[in-house]
N, C-alpha and C positions, 0 to 999 in steps of 0.2 A: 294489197293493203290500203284500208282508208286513212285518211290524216283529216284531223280536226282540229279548227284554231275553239281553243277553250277558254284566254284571257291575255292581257297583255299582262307581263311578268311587275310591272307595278303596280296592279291592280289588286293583287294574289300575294297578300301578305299570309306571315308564318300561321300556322292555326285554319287557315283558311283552305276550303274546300268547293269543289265544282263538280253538277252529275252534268254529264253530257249525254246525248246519242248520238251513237254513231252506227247507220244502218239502222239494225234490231238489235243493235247491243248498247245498254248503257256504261256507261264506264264513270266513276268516281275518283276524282286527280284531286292531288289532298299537296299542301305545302309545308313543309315542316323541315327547318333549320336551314331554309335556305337548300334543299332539295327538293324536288317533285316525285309523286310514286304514283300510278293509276294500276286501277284494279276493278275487275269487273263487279258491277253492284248488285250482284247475286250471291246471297248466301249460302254454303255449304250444305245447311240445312235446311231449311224447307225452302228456298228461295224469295227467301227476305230481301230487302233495300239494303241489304251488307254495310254499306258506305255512305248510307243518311242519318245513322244514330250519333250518339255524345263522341267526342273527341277528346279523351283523357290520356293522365297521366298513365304510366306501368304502376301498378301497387305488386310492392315488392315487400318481404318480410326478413330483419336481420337474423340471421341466428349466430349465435355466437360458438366461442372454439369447444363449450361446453354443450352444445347443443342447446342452448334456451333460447329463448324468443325475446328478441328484444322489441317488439312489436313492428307495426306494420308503417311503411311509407311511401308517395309516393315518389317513384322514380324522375331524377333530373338529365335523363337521356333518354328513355325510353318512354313513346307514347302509341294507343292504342286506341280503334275505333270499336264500337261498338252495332251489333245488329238490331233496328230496335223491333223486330218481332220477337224475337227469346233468347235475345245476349248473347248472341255468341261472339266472339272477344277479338279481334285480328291485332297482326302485330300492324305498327304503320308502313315498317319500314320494306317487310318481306309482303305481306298477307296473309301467313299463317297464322291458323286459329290459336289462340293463346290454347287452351284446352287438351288441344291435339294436335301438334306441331306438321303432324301429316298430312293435314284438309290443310287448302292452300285456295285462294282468291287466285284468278288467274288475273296476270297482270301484263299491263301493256306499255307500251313505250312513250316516255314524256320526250320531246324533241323542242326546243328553244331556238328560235331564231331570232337574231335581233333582243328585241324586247317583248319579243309573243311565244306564246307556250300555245306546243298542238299534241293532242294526242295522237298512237299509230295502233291502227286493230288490223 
């Protein structure tokens, strides 16, 4: 297994994102709420940059006990990257495709020493 120093953990505020390589693999290490998640930056589908498109909110929709829609919003815990070849949607936290819960990012290990974040492939 390779380990890669990717930033020091002050640098890497929440929102913020890094592609590294490591070998011939890139990997995409994303910060969000004060936790780290990497995931390979190959997309499911055609092998897009998986982890270099928008960084959004979940868009979630209420429905009520009556079934109506109380329209659309977005989510205050849940955020989600985007592919920018043809959208396909991943969760941040898993790397599952929002779409299809089954296509899955393969994800690798965020490891903190001190004050430096390394990835492990």
């Amino acid at each position: 297994m390779a380990e890669k120093f990717v930033a020091k953990i002050s640098e890497f505020q929440d929102g913020d994102r890094r592609i590294v390589t490591v070998g011939d693999k890139e990997v995409g290490i994303f910060r969000d709420r004060g936790q780290f998640y990497a995931y390979s930056n190959t997309c499911v589908h055609q092998g897009g940059p998986a982890c270099e498109g928008l960084i959004i909110a979940k868009v979630e929709e209420r429905i009520m006990p009556d079934r109506t829609s109380r329209g659309m919003y977005f989510s205050e815990t849940d955020t989600n990257f985007v592919c920018p070849w043809h959208g396909y949607e991943y969760d941040l936290r898993t790397g599952e495709c929002i779409a299809n819960r089954k296509l899955k990012l393969r994800q690798y290990q965020v490891v903190q020493k001190g004050d430096e974040v390394y990835v492990v492939t």
